[in-house]
C-alpha positions in Angstrom: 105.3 96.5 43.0 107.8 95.9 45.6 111.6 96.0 45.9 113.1 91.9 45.4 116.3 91.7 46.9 118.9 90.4 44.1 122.5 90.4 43.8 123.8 93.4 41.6 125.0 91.7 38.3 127.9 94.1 38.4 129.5 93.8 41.3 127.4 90.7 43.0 126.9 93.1 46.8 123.4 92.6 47.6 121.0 94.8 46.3 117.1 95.7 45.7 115.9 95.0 42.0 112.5 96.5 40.5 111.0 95.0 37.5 110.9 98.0 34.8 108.8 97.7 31.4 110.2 101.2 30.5 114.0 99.6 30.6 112.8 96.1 29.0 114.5 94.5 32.0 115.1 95.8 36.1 116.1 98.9 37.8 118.7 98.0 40.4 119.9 100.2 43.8 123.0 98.5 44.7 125.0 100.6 47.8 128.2 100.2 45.7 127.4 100.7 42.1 124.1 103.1 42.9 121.0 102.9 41.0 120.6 101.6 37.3 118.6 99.9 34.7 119.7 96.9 33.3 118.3 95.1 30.1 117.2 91.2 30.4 119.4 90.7 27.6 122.3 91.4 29.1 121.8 89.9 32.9 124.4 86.8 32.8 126.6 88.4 30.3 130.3 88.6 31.6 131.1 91.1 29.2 130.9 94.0 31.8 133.2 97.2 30.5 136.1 97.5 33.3 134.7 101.3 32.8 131.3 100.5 34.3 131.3 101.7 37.1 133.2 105.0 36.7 130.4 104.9 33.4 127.7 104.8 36.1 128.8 107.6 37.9 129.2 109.7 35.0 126.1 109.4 33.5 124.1 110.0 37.4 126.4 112.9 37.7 124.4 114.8 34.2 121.2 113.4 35.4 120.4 110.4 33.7 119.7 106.9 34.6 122.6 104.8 33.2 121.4 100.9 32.0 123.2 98.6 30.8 121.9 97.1 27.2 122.9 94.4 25.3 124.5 95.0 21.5 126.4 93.1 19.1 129.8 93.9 20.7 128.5 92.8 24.5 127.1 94.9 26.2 127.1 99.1 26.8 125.9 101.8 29.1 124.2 104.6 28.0 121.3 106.6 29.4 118.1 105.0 30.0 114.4 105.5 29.9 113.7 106.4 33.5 
């Protein structure tokens, strides 16, 4: 499967997107925000944490792939399932 290019639903730079069954969703690489998972639930949500992106970093920094899931508040990061 190869790379689509797609705008990064956090920060709308221009970035490759991957469809992932693993992450329910897409694995984005964005030159800005880095590389993550994001679930289809929560593409079009506005809800973004202001914290995201230092959230992103944290969780790359210990080795994990962050994504970003849908829940009843909005939406969170945590660790996904590479």
């Amino acid at each position: 499967m190869l790379p689509q290019p797609a705008n990064c639903p956090l920060c709308a730079t221009a970035a490759e997107r991957l469809r992932s069954a693993a992450l329910r969703g897409y694995k984005y690489t964005c030159p800005k925000c880095g590389t993550f998972g994001i679930e289809s639930g929560a593409l079009g949500l506005n809800a973004m944490p202001l914290s995201a992106p230092q959230d992103l970093a944290r969780l790359r920094a210990y080795g994990h792939l962050p994504c970003v899931q849908r829940d009843k508040q909005g939406v969170r990061i945590g660790p996904g399932k590479a």
